[in-house]
N, C-alpha and C positions, 0 to 999 in steps of 0.2 A: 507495519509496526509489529513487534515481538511485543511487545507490552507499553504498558499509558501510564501519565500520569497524572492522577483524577484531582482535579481540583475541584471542592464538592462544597457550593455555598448554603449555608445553614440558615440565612435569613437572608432578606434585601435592607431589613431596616439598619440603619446607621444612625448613630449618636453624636457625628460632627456634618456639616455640611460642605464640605471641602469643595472650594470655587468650580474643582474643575471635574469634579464626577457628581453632586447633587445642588437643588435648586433651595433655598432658602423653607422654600413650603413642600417637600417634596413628597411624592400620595407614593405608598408603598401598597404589596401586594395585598389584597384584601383575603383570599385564601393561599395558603400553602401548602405543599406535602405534611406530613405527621412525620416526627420522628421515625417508628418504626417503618414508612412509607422510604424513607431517603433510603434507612440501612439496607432495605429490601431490593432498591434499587441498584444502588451499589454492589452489595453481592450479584445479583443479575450482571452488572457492567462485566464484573471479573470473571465469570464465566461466557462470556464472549471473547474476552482479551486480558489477559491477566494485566493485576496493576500492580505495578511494584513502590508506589510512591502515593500519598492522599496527603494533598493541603486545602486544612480547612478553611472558608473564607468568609464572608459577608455579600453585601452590606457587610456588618459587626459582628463577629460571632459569638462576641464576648455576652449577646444580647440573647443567644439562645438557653434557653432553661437547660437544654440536656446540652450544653456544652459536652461535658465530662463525659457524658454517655457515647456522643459520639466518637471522642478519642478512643474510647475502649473497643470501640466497634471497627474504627479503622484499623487498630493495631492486631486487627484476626485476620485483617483482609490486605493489608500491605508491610511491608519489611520498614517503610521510615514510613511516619504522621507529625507532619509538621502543620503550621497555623500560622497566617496571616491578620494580625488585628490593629488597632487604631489604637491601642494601650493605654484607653481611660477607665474603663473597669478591669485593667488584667491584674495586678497584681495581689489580689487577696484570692484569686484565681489559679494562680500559677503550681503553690503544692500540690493540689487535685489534679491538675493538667500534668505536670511532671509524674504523677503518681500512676495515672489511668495509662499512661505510655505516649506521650509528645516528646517527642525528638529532638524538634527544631524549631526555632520562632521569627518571626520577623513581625518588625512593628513599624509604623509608618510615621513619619516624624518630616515638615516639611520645611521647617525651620528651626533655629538653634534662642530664640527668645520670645518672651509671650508675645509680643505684639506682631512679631511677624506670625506666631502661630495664629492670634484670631485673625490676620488678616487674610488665612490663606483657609482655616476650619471654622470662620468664624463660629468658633469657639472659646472658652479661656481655661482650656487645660492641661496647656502646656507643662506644667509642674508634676503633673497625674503621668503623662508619658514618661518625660524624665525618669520619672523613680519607679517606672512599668520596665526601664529599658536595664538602670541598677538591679532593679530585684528579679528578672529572668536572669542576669547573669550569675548574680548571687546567688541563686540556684541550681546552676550547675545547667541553665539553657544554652548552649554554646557549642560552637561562635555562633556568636549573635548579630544577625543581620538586620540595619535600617535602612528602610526603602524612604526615597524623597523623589517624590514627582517634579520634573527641574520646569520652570517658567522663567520667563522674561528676568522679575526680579527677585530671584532666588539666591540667598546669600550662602554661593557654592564652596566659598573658602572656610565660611563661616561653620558648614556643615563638615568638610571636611576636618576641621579642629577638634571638632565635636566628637567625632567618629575616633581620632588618634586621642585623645582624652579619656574618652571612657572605652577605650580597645573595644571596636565593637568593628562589624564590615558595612560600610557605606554603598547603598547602589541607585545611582541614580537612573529617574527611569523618562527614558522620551516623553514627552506629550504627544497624546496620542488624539487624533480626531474623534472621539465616542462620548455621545449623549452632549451632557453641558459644555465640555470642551469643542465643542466644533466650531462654536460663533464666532470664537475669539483665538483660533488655533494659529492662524498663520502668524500673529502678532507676537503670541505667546511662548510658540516653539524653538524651542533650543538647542540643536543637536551635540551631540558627545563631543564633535571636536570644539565646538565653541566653551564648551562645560570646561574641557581642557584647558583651554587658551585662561578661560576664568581663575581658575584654582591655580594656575601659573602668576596669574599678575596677583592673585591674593598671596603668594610667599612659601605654595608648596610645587616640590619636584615631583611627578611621578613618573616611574619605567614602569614598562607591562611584563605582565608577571603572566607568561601565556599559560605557566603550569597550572595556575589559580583557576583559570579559565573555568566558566559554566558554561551550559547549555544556552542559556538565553544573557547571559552579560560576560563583557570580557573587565577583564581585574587587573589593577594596576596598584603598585606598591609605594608608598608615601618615603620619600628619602629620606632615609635613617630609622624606619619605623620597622619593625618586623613583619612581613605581611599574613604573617598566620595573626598576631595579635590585630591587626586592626588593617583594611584595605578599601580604597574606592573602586567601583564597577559601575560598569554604564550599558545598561539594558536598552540596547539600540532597535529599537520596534521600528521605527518609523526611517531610521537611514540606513539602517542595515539587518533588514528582518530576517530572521533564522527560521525562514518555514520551511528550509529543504529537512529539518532535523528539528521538528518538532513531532514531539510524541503525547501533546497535553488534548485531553478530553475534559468538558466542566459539565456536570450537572448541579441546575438551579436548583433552587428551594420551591419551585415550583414544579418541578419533575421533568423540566425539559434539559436534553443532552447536545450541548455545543460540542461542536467540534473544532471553532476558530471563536476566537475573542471577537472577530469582526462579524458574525452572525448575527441577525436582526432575528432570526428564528429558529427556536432548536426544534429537534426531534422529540416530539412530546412519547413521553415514557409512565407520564401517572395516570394516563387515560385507560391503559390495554392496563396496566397491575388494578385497580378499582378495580376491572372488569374480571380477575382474577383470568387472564391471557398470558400467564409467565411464558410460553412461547412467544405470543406476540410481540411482548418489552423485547426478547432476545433477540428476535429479528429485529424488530426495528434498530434497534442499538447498532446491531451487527450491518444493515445498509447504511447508515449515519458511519460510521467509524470507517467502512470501506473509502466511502464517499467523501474520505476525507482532502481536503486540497486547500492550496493558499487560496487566500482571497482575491477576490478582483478588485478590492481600494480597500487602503487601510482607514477606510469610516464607517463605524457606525452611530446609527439614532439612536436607540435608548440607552440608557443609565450604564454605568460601570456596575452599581450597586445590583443593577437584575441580573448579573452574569458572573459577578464575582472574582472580577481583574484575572 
């Protein structure tokens, strides 16, 4: 890898319980890195391998105090800082994040009405996203990207309407075997061509639009829709995983440095910095990043929330 891109979780706690990454009672970290602890990290990562990209993530980020601070801190250490969050405390959030230098947003949204939303977060704030996902745009956060984790009964037409309505880019994302999802994974899993076959019988066309194309989702264009205003994408982890051309590194909020989403253990990194060992973080970091490889099953046991999707 010439360069990474860090994906750097701020907290494990989350504010919805969503079926398929936390449990109803779920025990979060009792301690975590400090703020100035992560930022210290981070700059250490980038002097092993420069990063040209930081998304910030969860659990919720929306739930860290230094939110804002961390943006500011990213945008010394990367060219784009973008954010991943669950859009229930984002929008009185958003001028400060716009302002300290966030780029890009994505907000996770897994159904298109309340009741499918608590049945999926059991939560009921569905109306909170909604008007998280208007007021990034209304800001000038754009394009605006919603991620929806596809299950069994995921209403795929429903979210595609949604996505061509409020011109926003739809990306559906595999179910993935990790943490709460595994019990119930083969029942529940979806893959992209079925997702396809769905959004066909619900009343829309789409062609692939290979130019749109990302790293980790391929993009397809709604008939008669312009696909820069509004586009669905299918994040194929599980039927088509792109590890030959992955360049993503995640440190936790607890100072450990993944190098694959399927890692049950990172490379702990807050041990050697306490110790005041800034050589030590560097090496270590620098074995962990060498050592980097596909997985040998795409399963892991603990939480999405400890690692940060």
């Amino acid at each position: 890898m010439h360069s990474a891109y860090l994906r750097l979780s701020l907290t494990d706690r989350c504010n919805l319980r969503c079926v398929y990454c936390l449990p109803e009672h779920a025990r979060f970290a009792t301690e975590r890195a400090t703020t100035a602890e992560l930022m210290t990290l981070v700059d250490l990562i980038a002097t092993v391998l420069p990063v040209r990209k930081i998304r910030l993530t969860g659990g919720e980020p929306t739930l860290c105090d230094d939110l804002i601070a961390h943006v500011r801190h990213a945008k010394t250490v990367a060219d784009e800082v973008t954010m991943t969050s669950n859009g229930v405390l984002l929008s009185p959030l958003l001028p400060g994040l716009k302002a300290a230098g966030l780029d890009r947003l994505n907000i996770s949204l897994d159904a298109v009405d309340p009741e499918g939303f608590r049945q999926a977060a059991r939560r009921d704030h569905f109306h909170k996203v909604v008007d998280a996902i208007r007021a990034a745009k209304a800001i000038g956060l754009t394009p605006l990207k919603v991620n929806a984790v596809a299950m069994r009964d995921t209403d795929y037409a429903g979210l595609v309407r949604f996505a061509v309505a409020e011109g926003v880019h739809l990306r559906f994302i595999e179910l993935m075997a990790i943490g709460e999802a595994r019990a119930d994974h083969d029942r529940q899993y979806v893959p992209a061509t079925e997702m396809r076959r769905r959004i066909f019988q619900g009343g829309f066309s789409l062609a692939e639009a290979r130019e749109r194309d990302e790293a980790t989702s391929r993009v397809y264009a709604v008939d008669g829709v312009d696909p820069a205003q509004a586009s669905v994408g299918f994040i194929t982890t599980v039927s088509q995983p792109f590890c030959s051309t992955c360049d993503r590194l995640r440190l936790s909020s607890r100072g450990q440095l993944y190098t694959c989403l399927m890692q049950d253990v990172g490379a702990d990194l807050l041990t050697p910095l306490r110790a005041n060992d800034i050589d030590g973080v560097r090496a270590i970091a620098g074995a962990a990043i060498a050592k980097k490889t596909p997985p040998a099953s795409f399963v892991r046991t603990t939480v999405m929330a400890e690692i940060g999707g």
